[in-house]
C-alpha distance (Angstrom), angle and dihedral (degrees) to the residues before:
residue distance angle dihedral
X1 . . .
X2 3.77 . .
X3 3.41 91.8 .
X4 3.30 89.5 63.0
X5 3.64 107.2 41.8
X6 4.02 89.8 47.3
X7 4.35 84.0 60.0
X8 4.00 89.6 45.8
X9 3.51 86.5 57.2
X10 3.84 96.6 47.7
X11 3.63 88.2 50.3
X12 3.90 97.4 48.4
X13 4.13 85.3 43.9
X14 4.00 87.8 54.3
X15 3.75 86.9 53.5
X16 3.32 108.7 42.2
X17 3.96 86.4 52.4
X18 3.97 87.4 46.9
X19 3.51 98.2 53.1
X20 4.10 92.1 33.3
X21 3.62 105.7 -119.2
X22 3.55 85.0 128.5
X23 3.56 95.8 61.4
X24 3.74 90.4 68.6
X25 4.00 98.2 49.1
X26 3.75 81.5 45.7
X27 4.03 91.9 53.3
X28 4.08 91.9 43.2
X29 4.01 97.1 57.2
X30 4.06 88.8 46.2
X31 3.83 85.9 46.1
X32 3.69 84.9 53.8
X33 3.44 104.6 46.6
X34 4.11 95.3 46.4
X35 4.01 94.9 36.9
X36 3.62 106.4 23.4
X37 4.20 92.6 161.6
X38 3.67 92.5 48.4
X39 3.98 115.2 86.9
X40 3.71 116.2 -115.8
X41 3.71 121.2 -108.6
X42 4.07 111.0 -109.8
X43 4.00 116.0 -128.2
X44 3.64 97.1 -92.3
X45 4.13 91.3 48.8
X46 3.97 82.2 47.4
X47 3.61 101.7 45.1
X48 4.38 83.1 45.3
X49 3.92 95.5 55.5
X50 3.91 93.2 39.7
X51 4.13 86.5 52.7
X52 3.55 89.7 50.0
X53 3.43 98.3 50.4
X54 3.70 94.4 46.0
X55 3.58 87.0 52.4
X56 3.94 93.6 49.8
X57 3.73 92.2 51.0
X58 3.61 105.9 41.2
X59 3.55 110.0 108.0
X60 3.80 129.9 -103.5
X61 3.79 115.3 -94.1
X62 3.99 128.0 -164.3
X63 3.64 89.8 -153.7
């Protein structure tokens, strides 16, 4: 049975860094340990800063 629950969890770790829903839980423990009195963004105030600054750095394009 362990066996099997240790591959589950390998699978559902490959996902969740696939579809990026471990970038998040990633950003919220460094947000913790360098502001720890400042409130952590949720998901949607996340996933609205990191569009932002994707769209801010993405280079110009003539086309």
């Amino acid at each position: 049975m362990t066996a099997v629950r240790k591959v589950l969890d390998s699978v559902l770790r490959y996902a969740r860094e696939l579809t990026g829903e471990a970038e998040y839980d990633r950003y919220c423990e460094r947000h913790r340990r360098h502001h720890p009195q400042a409130p952590v963004p949720t998901r949607r105030e996340y996933q609205r800063m990191r569009t932002a600054q994707r769209e801010h750095e993405s280079p110009s394009r003539c086309c």
